[in-house]
N, C-alpha and C positions, 0 to 999 in steps of 0.2 A: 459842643452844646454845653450852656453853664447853667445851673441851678440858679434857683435865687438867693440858696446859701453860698452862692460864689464858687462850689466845689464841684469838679468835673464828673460825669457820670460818666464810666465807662459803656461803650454799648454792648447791646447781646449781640449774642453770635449765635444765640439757643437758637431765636427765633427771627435772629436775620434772612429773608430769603432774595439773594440774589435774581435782576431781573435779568436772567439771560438766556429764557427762554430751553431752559432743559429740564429733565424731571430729576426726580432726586435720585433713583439707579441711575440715569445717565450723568448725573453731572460726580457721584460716588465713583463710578467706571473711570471717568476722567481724570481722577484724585488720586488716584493710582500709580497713576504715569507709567501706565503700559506693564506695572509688576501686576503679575497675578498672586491674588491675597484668597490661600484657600486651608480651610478650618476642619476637622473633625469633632462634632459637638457634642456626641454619644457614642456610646457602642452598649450592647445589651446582647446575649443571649440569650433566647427564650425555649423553653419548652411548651408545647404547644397536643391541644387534642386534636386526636387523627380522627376527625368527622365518619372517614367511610375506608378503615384499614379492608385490608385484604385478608380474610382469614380461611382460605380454601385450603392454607397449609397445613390448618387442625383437622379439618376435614369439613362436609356440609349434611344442613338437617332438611329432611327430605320424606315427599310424601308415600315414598319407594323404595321399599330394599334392596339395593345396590348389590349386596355381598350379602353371603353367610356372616361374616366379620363386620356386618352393623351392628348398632346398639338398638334394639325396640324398646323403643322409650315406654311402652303398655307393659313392658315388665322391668322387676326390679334389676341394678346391673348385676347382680349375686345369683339371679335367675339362671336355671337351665337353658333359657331361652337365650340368654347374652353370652356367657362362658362357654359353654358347649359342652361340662361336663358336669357329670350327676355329683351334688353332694351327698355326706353320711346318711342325711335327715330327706334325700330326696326319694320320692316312693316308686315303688312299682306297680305301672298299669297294670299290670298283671295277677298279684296277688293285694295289692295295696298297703306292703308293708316298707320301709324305709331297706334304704340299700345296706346301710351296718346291721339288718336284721338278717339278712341272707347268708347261706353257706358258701364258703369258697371253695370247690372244687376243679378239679386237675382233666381236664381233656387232653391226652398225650401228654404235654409239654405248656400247654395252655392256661393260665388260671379263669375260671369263669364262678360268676356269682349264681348261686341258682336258687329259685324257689318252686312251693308246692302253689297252684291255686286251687282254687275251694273246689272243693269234691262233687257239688254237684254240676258242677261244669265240667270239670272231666279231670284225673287223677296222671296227667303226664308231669313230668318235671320240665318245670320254665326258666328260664335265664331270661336272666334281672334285665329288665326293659322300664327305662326311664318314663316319667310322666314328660310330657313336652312344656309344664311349667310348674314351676314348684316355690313360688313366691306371691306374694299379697297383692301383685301387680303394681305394676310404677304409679307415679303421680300426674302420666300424661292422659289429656283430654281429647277433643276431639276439633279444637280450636288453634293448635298446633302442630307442625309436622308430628310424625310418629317415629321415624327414623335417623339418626345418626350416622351417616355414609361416609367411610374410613375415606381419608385424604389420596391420592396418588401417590405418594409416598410408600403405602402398604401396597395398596390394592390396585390393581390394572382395570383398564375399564370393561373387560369381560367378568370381573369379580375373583379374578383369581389373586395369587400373593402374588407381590414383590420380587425378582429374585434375590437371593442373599436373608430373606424373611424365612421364619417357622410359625407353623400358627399360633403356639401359645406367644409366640413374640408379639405378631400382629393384636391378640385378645387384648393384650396388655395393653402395647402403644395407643390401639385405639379410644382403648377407657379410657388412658390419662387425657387423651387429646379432648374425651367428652366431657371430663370434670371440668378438664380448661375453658372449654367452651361453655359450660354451664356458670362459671364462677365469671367469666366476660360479661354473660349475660345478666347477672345478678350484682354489676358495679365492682366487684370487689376487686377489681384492676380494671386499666382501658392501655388501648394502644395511645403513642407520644412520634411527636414528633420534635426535631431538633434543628434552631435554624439563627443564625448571629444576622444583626441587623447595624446599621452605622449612617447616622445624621451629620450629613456634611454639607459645606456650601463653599462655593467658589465665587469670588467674584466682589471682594469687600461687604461693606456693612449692613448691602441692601440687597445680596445676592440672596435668591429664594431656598429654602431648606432641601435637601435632596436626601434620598434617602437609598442604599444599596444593601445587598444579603446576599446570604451564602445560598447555597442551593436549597439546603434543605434538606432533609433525610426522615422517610417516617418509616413507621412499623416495630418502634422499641414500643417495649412492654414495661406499663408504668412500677411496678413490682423489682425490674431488675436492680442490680447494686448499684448502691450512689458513686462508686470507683468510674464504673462504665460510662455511665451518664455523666460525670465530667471529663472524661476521653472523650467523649463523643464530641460534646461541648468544646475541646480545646479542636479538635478535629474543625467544627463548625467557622470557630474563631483565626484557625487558620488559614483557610478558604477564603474569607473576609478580607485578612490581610494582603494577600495577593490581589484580590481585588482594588482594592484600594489601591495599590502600590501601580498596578494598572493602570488608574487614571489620575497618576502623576503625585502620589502623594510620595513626602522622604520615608526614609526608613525609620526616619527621629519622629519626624509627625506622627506614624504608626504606632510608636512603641509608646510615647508620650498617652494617646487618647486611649492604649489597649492598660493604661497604668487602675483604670478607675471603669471597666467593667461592669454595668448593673447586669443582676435577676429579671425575666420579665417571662411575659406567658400567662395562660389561663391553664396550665395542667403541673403548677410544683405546689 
């Protein structure tokens, strides 16, 4: 084809389209020439919010006391009612004077606290008998459970202990498990999950994007050390590799796309 300045125009090839009746993947497939042409175009690990963790390992809140070894959330956890033992400052039904105001006296071998009550009720000597609460009462309402029921971990489902447990062990465990559970509820952590992802295609320039992942792992605690959370992470990205290598990728292709790694997720 000549110009009118006499000078040859090369043609396009942008926008030459062949009439030979194939589409453009199928006539790309044919350009080929039977090599398979296959790309990894990302890889990303994400951490990710666990929507609906499992948390029955802290234990659950309930409109039923389970165990002696709940927490009633209608009183303070400092309460007689949650510890199980009388403080200094805790009084006596009895005479209504606090437990460091009482005398400690010796039955055989025995120490016991004892007081007087008022005279005109009758003049025997009493031994120190706890109020059943001895705090300002909690901050719960009547719009949520009441109770705190210790995990399986402690407590069997007849309410007794654990074996291998003591009960101050149990008092303990349980309260950290209830702060934990309070502090989930109030944001100030969430559970995470961990999962590697990788955008590949097969099939040259017009093969459709495909995408593969590792399995996935939830139930870390968004709080734990950043050490852990990239084990876990390298963990994820290892999984992935196999995968891939699975469906037919080299080992150079691997190491190649695993050189430039992004960040992704709704929970870093």
């Amino acid at each position: 084809m000549e110009a009118e300045t006499g000078r040859r125009i090369a043609p396009s090839h942008r926008h030459a389209v062949p009439d030979d009746g194939l589409s453009d993947f199928e006539r790309g497939k044919d350009a080929m020439t039977n090599k398979s042409m296959k790309r990894i175009h990302k890889v990303t690990v994400k951490r990710m919010y666990d929507e609906s963790p499992d948390t029955s390992w802290l234990g659950e809140y309930s409109d039923r006391q389970a165990s002696e070894y709940s927490i009633d959330r209608a009183h303070d956890l400092d309460c007689i009612a949650n510890t199980g033992y009388a403080s200094p400052d805790t009084e006596c039904r009895n005479c209504g004077l606090a437990q460091k105001q009482h005398e400690t006296v010796w039955f055989e071998t025995v120490p016991q606290l004892r007081c007087f009550v008022a005279e005109d009720m009758h003049d025997e000597q009493e031994t120190f008998t706890p109020v059943d609460c001895d705090c300002g009462r909690g901050e719960w309402h009547g719009r949520e459970y009441r109770y705190f029921n210790p995990s399986p971990n402690y407590v069997n489902d007849k309410g007794d202990l654990a074996e291998g447990y003591t009960t101050d062990e149990v008092r303990k465990y349980v309260r950290q498990d209830y702060e934990r559970m309070e502090s989930l509820n109030r944001g100030d952590w969430c559970f995470v999950g961990i999962r590697a992802d990788a955008k590949y295609s097969i099939g040259g320039p017009y093969a459709p994007i495909q995408e593969i992942t590792s399995g996935g792992v939830w139930g870390f605690e968004s709080d734990m050390g950043e050490d852990e959370f990239k084990s876990e992470e390298q963990n994820a990205l290892d999984e992935l590799k196999a995968q891939l290598k699975g469906i037919g990728f080299s080992t150079r292709a691997i190491a190649a796309a695993f050189k430039h790694v992004e960040e992704g997720g709704d929970a870093r």
